[in-house]
Structures are given as structure tokens and as C-alpha cells.
N, C-alpha and C positions, 0 to 999 in steps of 0.2 A: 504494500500500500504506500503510494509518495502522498507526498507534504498535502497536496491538494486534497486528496480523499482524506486523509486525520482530520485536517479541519474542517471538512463535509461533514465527517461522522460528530468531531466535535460540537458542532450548530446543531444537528440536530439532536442532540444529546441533550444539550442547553435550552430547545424548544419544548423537551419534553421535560426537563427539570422545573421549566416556569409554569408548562401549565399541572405540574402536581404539588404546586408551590399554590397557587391559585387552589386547587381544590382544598389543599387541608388551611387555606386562609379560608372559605366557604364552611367547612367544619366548626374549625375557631367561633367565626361568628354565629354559630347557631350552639355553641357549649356555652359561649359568652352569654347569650338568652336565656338558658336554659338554669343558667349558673344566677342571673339573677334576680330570676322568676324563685328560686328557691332559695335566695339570701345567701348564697356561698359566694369563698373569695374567687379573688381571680387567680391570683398568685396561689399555685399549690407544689409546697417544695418533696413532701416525699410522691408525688409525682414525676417533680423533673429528675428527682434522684433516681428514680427508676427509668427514664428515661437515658438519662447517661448511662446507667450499666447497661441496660441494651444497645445502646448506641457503638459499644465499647467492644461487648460481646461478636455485634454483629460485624464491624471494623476489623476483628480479627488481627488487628496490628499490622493492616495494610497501609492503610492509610497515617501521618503523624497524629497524634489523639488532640493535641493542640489544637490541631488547622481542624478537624473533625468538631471539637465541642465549642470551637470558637463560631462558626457555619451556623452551627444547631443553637446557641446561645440568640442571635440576630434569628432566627426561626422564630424560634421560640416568645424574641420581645418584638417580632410582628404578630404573634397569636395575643400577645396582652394588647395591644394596639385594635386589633381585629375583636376581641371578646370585652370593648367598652371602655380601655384604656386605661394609665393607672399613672399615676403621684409619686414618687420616692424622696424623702429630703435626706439631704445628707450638711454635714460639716462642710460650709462654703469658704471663698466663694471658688469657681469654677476653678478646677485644674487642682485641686488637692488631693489626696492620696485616697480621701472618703469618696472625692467625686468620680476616683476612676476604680475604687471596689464597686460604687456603684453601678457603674460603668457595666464591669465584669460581671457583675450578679442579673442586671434584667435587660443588658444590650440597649440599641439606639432607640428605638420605637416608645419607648415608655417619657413621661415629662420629669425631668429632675429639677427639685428645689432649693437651692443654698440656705442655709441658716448659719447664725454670726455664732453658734454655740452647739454643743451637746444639749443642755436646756429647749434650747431653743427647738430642737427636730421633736425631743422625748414631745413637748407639747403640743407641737405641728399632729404630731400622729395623734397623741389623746384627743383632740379638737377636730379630728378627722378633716384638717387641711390636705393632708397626703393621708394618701394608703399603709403609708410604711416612708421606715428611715431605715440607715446605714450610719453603723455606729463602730467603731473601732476600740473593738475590748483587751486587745492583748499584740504585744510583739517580741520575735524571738531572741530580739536579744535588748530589751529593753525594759521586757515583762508588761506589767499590766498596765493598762488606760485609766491612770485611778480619775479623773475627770469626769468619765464615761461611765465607770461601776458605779461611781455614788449616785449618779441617777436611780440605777435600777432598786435601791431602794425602798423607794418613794411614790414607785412607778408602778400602777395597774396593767402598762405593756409586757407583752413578753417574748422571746426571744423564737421567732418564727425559722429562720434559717441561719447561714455561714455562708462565709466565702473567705478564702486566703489569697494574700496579694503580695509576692516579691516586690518589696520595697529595695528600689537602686535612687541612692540620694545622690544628690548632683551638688556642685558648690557654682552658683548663679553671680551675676554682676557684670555691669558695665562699664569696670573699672581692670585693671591688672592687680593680679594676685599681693603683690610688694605693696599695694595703696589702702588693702581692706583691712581697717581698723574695728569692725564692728559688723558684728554675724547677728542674723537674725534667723529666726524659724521655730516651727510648733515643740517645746520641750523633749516632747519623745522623740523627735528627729534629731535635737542637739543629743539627746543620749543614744541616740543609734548610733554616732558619728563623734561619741568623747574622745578617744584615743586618739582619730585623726585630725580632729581639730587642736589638741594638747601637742602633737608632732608639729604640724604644718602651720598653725598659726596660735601659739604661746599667749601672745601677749593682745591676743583680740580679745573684745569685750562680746558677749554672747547674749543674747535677747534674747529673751522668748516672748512669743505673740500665740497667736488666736487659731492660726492656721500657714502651713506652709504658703499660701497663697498671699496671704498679709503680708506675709516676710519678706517675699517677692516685691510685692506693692511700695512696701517699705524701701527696699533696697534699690527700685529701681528710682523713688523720690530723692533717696537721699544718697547718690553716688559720689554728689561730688565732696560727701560728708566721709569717703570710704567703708559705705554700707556694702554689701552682699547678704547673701540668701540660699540655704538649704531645702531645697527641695526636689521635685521628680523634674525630667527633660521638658515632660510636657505644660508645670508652670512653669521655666524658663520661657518656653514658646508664648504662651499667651501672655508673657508680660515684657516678651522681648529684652531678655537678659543674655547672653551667649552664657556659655556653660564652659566653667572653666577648670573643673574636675571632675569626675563622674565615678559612680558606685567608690563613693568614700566610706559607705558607713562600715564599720571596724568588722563585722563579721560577713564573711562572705555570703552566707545564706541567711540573706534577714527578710523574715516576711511576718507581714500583721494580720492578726484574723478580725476579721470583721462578722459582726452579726447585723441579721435582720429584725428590724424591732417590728409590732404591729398588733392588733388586736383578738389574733387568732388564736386558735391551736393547732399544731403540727401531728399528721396521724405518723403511728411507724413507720420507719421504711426499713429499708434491706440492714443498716448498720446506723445504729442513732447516738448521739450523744445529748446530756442533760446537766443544766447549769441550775445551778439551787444557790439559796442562802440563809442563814441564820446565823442567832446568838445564842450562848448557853451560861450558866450560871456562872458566875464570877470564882470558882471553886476548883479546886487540887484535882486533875483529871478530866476534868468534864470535858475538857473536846475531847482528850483521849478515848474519854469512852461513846462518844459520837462518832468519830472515825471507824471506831474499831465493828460499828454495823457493815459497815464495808465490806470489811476481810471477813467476816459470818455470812455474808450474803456470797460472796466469791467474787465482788462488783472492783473492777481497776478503775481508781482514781486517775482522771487527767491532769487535772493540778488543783491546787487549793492558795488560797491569796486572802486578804483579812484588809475592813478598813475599817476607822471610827465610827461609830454610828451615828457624833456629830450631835448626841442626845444627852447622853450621858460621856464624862469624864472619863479615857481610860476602859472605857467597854467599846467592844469591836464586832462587825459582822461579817463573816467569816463566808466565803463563797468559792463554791467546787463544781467542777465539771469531772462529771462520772461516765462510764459506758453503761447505755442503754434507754430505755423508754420509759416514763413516769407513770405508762400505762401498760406496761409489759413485767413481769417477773423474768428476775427477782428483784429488778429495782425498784416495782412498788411495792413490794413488802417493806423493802428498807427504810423507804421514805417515809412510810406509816410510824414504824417505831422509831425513828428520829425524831417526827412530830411531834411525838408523846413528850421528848427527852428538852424541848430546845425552847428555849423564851419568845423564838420567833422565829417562824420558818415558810419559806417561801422559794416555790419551784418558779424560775425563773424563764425556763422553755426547757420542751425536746426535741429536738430538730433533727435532721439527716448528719451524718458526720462524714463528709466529703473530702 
């Protein structure tokens, strides 16, 4: 077969790719109806989970699984578009690290909202401004979002899905490297990035702001002051900064997981993970022996992390990501007799663990 007939067979490949693209958009919108006529969301994640391991299954590692779920991701946020449409806020403004988990999590088709805060999204969603936010609870080499936990709280939302997102920091400005006296960006980004900033630039003064984006904004105001800015390629782009170091943050593999917040619940899927929180008595062993339901249950801990509770002096709320479903044994027995045990206890979500 020469060049001519490939790209013959290729076109017609492509004619019948759009119009079975057209039919399951045709489908969408009559799920999207059907979905609202019965008061269910749009967004349903142990859906799309199952969806990916099929997808995965059927690829057979022909295909890169990348370019495969990245395809099906843009599918998938034309079918929210097609089934009545949907809201997401995330941590603004555009081009921050929230807005491109966003991004990764429901694709183009969907309307994303900037908010000036974590506050700010927690109460967009209660207010049902948006459908849903994009929150950033944890990073790998940074540890937790305590900004972000202490929301959850206080907070009647709960933690509907996840998404992880390779974080590569960049060092931004329109100045040369010898001129920048003064670094700015989102805290957890200056701590993704300690070690190489304490190497490379000593004696700079380090800001923290609001958002990578801000920093940006910052840095490009104030250049002739010797500002610069920590953040991804892509706020360099939208604020016209050149990039003048790229993947500095100190560990190679550094990525933040992000959760989806919203007013649902998430049914099983194939492999689930569960974020919970409470307090327990001020006494000799008491979390010891809250943990210890755990290892009686045969349940592995993903990590455990403790903050003020911001009420009382010196008393802390205590919050764990477990394996499993809060409606599946044996992590609902477990959660039962922890209930019993703990001054305040509150499952936070169970979602797919992707």
C-alpha cells in the first residue's frame, strides 16, 4: 500500500471515528435527561473508573495509555457538555497548578471558575455556584495542604473523586537570574523547591502569596524591583514571563493529589480509597487505640496527618486515608467502632483510588 492509499484508509477511518463520536454525543444527551429527570449527578466517578480499566484492558498496551486516556478524558468532558453541562471552581486565577488538575480531571468542555481562596471554592460548591471544586490536599514531597484540610472541617462537602498531577516548577521573570532579589509563589511551591532555592539563590527574600498565579502577576509588576516567580511553564505563558529554570523542585518525582469536592456520594468501584477525620480524648493511648481498629480489621493505612481544631487549645483533628469503601467490609465495621470511640468523627469521602 503507498502513501496515497494510508491516507485514503486514514480519512476514512477519521469519517467513521466522527460519526460514532456523534452517536455516543446523541446517547450523552439522552443519559443527561434521563439523569435529570431522576435528580442524579452528572459527574459519576466510579463510573469513569470503570471506564478507564476497560479502556486499558481493551488497549492491551498497544496503544501509549497516556495518549489513550488523555483522547477518552476530552470524550468524556464532551459527554458532560452534551448531558446539560457543569461548573468546576478551582484555586485561581487561571494557569495554576488547581486550574490545570482541573484541567486533567473533567477536560475542555466543562466551565471552570477561579476563586481568590480555598474558602472561597469550599463555599462556591455549598451555594451551589459550581457543581464541584478542585482542591489540592497533599504533595509528595511537601506533605499536606494544611490551608485546604482545615476546611474540611467545617465543611458539609465531601470528597467525591482524585486526580494526581506531576508538579514540574519552573523559576519565571523578566529579568536575568544575577538581578532577582525577591521570589514569590504559593508556600507549598516554595517548599517543593527549599533546597534549590537555599543552593541557587541564598540571599533572596521568598514571598508567599495566594497562588502560583499571583506570584506570577507579582513578578511580572515588579521586575524592575528584581521580582521573579515559581510556578508551572504554563503560568509563565499566560503572564509572559520567559522561564528561566525549569523542574527545580528538589525531588524528582513530585506530584500533588488533588480531590474533588461536591455534594454527592461516590458508589464502589473496582479499588476505593477513604479519607475520614476525628478527635479522641485528651488521654494516654487513645489514638493508639483508634488506630489499632485498623490492624483488627486487616485495613492498610495510606497516611495519617493531625491539625488544631482551632476550638480548643492544644486538641487536634486527626485525619486518615485508608483502603477501601465506607460502604463495603470491612471498613464499615471499622468505622462503626471508631464512632463509638472518638469525640468527633466524620467520613470525609470514598472515592475510586486511581
Amino acid at each position: 500500500m503507498n502513501l496515497e492509499d494510508l491516507r485514503g484508509q486514514i480519512d476514512s477511518i477519521d469519517a467513521q471515528i466522527v460519526e460514532l463520536l456523534k452517536q455516543r454525543a446523541r446517547c450523552a444527551h439522552e443519559v443527561g435527561r434521563r439523569k435529570r429527570e431522576a435528580g442524579r449527578p452528572t459527574f459519576v466517578p466510579e463510573r469513569e473508573s470503570a471506564l478507564i480499566a476497560k479502556l486499558l484492558r481493551l488497549n492491551a498496551g498497544e496503544l501509549p495509555e497516556q495518549c489513550l486516556l488523555s483522547i477518552y478524558r476530552q470524550i468524556v468532558s464532551c459527554s458532560f457538555h452534551m448531558e446539560g453541562g457543569m461548573r468546576v471552581g478551582y484555586l485561581g486565577p487561571e494557569g495554576t497548578w488547581s486550574h490545570q488538575a482541573a484541567l486533567a480531571r473533567f477536560g475542555d468542555s466543562v466551565e471552570f471558575v477561579p476563586f481568590p481562596s480555598f474558602a472561597h471554592v469550599f463555599s462556591a460548591v455549598e451555594r451551589q455556584e459550581v457543581n464541584y471544586g478542585v482542591i489540592p490536599i497533599e504533595n509528595s514531597t511537601d506533605g499536606s495542604v494544611s490551608q485546604a484540610m482545615d476546611e474540611f472541617g467545617h465543611s458539609p462537602l465531601r470528597i467525591c473523586a482524585q486526580v494526581q498531577l506531576s508538579i514540574r516548577n519552573c523559576l519565571l521573570s523578566d529579568i536575568p537570574a544575577e538581578a532577582i532579589t525577591t521570589i514569590y509563589s504559593h508556600p507549598q511551591v516554595l517548599g517543593q523547591c527549599r533546597d534549590w532555592l537555599r543552593e541557587n539563590f541564598p540571599q533572596a527574600e521568598l514571598v508567599s502569596v495566594s497562588s502560583t498565579a499571583a506570584a506570577a502577576a507579582r513578578a511580572k509588576q515588579e521586575a524592575a524591583s528584581g521580582a521573579a516567580a515559581l510556578g508551572s511553564k504554563l503560568t509563565g505563558t499566560l503572564h509572559h514571563l520567559p522561564v528561566l529554570a525549569e523542574n527545580i523542585q528538589d525531588k524528582a518525582y513530585n506530584s500533588t493529589r488533588f480531590v474533588v469536592i461536591g455534594n454527592q456520594r461516590t458508589a464502589p468501584a473496582e479499588k476505593n480509597r477513604t479519607t475520614l477525620c476525628f478527635t479522641v480524648p485528651h488521654t494516654p493511648g487513645s489514638l493508639v487505640d483508634m488506630l489499632l481498629h485498623f490492624r483488627r480489621h486487616g485495613l492498610n493505612l495510606l497516611c495519617i496527618d493531625s491539625r488544631p481544631t482551632r476550638d480548643t487549645a492544644w486538641e487536634y483533628l486527626f485525619y486518615v486515608d485508608v483502603e477501601g469503601h465506607e460502604e463495603l467490609e470491612p471498613l464499615k465495621s471499622c468505622l462503626e467502632e471508631m464512632k463509638q470511640q472518638s469525640l468527633m468523627f466524620k467520613v470525609l469521602g470514598s472515592y475510586p483510588e486511581q
